[in-house]
C-alpha positions as a printed Julia matrix, in Angstrom:
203×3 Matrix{Float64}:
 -53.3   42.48   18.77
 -51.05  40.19   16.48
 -53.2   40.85   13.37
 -52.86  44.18   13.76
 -48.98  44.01   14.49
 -48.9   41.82   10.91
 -50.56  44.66    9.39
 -48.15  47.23   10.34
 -44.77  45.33    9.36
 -46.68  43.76    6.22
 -45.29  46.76    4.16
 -41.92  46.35    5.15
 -41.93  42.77    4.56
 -42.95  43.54    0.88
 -40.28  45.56    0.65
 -37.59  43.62    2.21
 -39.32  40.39    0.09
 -38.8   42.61   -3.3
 -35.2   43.24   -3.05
 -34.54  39.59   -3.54
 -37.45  37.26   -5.4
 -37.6   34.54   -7.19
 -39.99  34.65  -10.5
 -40.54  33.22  -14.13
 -39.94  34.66  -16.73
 -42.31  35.01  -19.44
 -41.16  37.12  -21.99
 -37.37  38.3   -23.37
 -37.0   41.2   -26.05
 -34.23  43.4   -27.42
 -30.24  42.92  -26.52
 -29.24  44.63  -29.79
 -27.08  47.22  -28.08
 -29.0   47.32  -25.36
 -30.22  45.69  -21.98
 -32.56  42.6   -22.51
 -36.35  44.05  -20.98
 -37.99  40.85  -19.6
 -41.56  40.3   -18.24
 -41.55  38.35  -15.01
 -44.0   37.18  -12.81
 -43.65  36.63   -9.25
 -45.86  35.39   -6.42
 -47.04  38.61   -5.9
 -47.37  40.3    -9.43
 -46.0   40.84  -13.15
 -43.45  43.01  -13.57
 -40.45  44.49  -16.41
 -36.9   43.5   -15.13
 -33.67  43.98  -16.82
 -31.35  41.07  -17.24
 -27.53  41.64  -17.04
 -24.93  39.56  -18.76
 -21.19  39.31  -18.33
 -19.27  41.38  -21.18
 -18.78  38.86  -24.51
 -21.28  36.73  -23.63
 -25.22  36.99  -24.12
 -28.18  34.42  -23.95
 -31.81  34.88  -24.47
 -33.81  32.87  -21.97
 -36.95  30.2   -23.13
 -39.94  31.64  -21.45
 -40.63  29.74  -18.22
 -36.73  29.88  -17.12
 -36.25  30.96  -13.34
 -34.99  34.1   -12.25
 -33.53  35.25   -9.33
 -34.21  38.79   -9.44
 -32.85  42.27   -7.11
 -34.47  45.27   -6.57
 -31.78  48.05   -7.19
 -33.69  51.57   -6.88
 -36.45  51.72   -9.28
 -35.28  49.04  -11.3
 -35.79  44.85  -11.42
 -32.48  43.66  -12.54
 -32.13  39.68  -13.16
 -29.15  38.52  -11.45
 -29.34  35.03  -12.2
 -31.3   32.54  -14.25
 -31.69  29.02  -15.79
 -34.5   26.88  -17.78
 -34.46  23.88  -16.04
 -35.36  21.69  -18.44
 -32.46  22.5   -20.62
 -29.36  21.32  -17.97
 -27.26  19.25  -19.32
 -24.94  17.59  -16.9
 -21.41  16.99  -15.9
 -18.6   16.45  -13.58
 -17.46  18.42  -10.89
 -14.52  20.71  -12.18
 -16.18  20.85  -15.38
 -18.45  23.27  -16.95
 -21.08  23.57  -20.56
 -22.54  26.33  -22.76
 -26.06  24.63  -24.28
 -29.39  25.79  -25.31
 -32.71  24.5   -25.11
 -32.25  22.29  -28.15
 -29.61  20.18  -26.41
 -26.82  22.0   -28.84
 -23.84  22.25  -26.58
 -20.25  22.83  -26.27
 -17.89  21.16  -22.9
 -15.16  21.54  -21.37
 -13.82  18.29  -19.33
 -11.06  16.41  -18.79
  -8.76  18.04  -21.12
 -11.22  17.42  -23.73
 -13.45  20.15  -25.6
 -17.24  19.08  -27.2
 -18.72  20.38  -29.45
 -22.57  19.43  -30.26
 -25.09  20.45  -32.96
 -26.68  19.72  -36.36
 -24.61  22.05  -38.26
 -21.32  24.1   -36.88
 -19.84  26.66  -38.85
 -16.64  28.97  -38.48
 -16.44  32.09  -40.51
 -12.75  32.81  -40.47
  -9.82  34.56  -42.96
  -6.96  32.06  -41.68
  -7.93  28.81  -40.0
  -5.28  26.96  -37.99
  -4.66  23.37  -36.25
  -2.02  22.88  -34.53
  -2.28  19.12  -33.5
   1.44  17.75  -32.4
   0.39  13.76  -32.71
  -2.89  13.09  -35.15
  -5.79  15.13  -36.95
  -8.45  12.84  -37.03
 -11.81  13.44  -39.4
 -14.62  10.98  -39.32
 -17.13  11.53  -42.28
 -18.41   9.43  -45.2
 -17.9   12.23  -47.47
 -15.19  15.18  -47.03
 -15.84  18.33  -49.94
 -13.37  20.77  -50.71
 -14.69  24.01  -52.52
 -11.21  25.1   -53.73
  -7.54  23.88  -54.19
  -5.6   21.52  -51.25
  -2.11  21.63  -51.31
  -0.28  18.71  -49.56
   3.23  19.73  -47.72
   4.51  16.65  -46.95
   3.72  12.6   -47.72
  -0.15  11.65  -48.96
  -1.89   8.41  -48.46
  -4.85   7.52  -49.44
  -6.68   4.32  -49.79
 -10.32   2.9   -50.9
 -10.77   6.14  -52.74
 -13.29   6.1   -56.04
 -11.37   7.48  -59.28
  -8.81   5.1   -59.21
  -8.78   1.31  -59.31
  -6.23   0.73  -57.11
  -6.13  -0.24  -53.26
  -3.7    3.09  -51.92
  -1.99   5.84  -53.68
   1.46   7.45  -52.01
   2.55  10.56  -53.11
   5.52  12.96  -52.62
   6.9   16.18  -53.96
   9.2   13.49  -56.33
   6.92  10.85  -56.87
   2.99   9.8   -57.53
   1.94   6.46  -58.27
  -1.77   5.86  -59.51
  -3.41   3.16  -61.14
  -6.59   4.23  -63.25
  -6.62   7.67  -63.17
  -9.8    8.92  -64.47
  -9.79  11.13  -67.7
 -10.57  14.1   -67.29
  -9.02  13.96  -63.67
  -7.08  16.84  -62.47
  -4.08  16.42  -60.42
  -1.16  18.87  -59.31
   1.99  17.43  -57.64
   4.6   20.25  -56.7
   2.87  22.72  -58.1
   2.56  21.33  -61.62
  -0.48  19.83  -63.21
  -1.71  16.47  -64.53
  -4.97  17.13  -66.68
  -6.85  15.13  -68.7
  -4.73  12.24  -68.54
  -4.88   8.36  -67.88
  -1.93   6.8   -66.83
  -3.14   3.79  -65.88
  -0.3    3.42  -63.43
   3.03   4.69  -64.55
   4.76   7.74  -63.09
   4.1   11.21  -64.55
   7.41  12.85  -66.25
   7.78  16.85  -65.79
């Protein structure tokens, strides 16, 4: 009697079970204009789903990630999903964008991280605004192109020149071994292929 009740509600359990599931997912394609098509595989079967992403934002999940996935009409549509072994942690209040390579950017504290081998902005105008310090920690710093200086320059254990610091204005540069062949602008006027070996240029 009870095995043959189970049998008569099984197909309405399956039904009710395949509007919510959990599954894996084991393969992501397209995005380029268009809905992500996943393959997923649940306890039950492998399936195609759809995976939906909030507007400006779009990730392509590691195969293996977790899915939470609803059955809306016809279609599988992946509501929510994570690769476990890619969480990076942090505080309550705070929250992380990361990939599976550990590359990540966080929000916390009033302080923003960035993490990765290389980061790169592609930008016409770039602007700091920092009302205290601009801090840059790097053996080496490369310009491609010209730096212009508004304001007071210091500089010290610098290669080029012999001396200890260097202090320039828009009125005054001191140097102490210039290099020849050294090019140097102050106010908008250059110093070329000069060595002054410490006194003040005249313009």
């Amino acid at each position: 009697m009870l095995d043959e009740f189970k049998e008569r509600i099984k197909p309405t359990i399956e039904r009710i079970e395949n509007l919510l599931k959990f599954a894996s997912i084991t393969r992501s394609a397209g995005s380029n204009g268009k809905l992500q098509n996943m393959q997923i595989k649940s306890v039950r079967n492998i399936e195609e789903a759809l995976k939906m992403s909030n507007f400006g934002f779009n990730s392509k999940n590691p195969n293996g990630s977790r899915a939470v996935i609803a059955k809306i009409g016809n279609e599988n549509i992946v509501i929510a999903n994570e690769h476990l072994t890619s969480i990076i942690d942090i505080s309550t209040g705070n929250s992380i964008m990361y990939n599976e390579n550990g590359d990540f950017v966080k929000v916390e504290n009033g302080t923003i991280t960035c993490s990765a081998t290389n980061i790169v902005n592609n930008c016409e105008n770039y602007t700091i605004n920092a009302s205290s310090k601009f801090t840059v920690n790097t053996p080496i710093g490369e310009f491609s192109d010209e730096v212009n200086v508004l304001g007071l320059l210091s500089a010290s254990n610098y290669s080029g020149l012999t001396g200890s610091s260097m202090t320039t204005n828009v009125s005054l540069i001191t140097t102490q071994g210039l290099e020849a062949g050294t090019s140097l602008k102050v106010a908008g006027k250059e110093v070329n292929g000069h060595n002054h070996n410490g006194n003040v240029p005249s313009f």
